[in-house]
N, C-alpha and C positions, 0 to 999 in steps of 0.2 A: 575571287570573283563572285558576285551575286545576281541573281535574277530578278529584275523587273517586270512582271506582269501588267500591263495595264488593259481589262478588259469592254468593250463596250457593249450592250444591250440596243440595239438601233432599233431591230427591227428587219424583217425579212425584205420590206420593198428599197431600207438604206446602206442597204452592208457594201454595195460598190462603192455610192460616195462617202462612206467609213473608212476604207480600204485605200481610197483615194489621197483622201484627206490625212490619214495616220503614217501613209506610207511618204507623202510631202514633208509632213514634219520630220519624221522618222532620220528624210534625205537633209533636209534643208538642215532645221536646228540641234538634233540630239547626234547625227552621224560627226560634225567635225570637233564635238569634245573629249579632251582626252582621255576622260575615266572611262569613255562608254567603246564597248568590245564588238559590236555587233546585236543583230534584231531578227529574228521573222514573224513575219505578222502571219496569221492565219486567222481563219474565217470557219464558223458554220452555217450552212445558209440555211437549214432545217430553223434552227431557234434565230437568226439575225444578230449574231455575237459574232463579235469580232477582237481577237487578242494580238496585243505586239508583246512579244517575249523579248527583252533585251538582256543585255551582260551587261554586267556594271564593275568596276573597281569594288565598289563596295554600295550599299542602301542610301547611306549619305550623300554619295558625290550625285546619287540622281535627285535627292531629294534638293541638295544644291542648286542643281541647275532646272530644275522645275522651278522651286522659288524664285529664284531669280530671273525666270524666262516666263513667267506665269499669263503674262497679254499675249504676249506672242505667243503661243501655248493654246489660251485660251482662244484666241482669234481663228487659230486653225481648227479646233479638236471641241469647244468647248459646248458646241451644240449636239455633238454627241457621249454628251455623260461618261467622260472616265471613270474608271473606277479601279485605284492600283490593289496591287498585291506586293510584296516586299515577299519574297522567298531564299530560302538558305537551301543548297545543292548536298540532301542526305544522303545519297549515295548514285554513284554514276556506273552503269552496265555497258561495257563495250562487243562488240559482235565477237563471235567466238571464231568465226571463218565457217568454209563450208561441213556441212554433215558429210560424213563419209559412209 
């Protein structure tokens, strides 16, 4: 599995309809294809950025269905400047349980 990063720069007065808008697509077109595992979007509302971190099968399969979903895509998302990242998962730290 891989991580998609896509981060937006909006702006502190647009990060609700960022959030709105990212979290529609997110449901509507990228949630029922099969490569994709899951998302959470988070927000800083200090700087007006906004991130959807998704899982992917692999970098391809999103790059796939971006190209090929790109109007619609762009129709929902595209006045707020994407900006992806492609990340590979270098290592993963799970909770140790409680201190004693």
């Amino acid at each position: 599995m891989q991580i998609v990063m896509v981060e937006f720069a909006v702006g502190t007065d647009r990060v609700d309809a960022c959030v709105a808008a990212v979290t529609e697509a997110t449901n509507t077109l990228v949630a029922p294809q099969p490569a994709f595992h899951g998302a959470t979007i988070h927000r800083e509302d200090a700087t007006g950025t906004v991130w959807n971190v998704m899982r992917w099968d692999s970098h391809q399969a999103f790059i796939d269905f971006r190209d090929g979903n790109a109007e619609s895509i762009g129709a929902l998302l595209g006045e707020f400047g994407p900006n992806g990242h492609m990340l590979d998962v270098a290592e993963v730290v799970e909770p140790k349980g409680e201190p004693t």
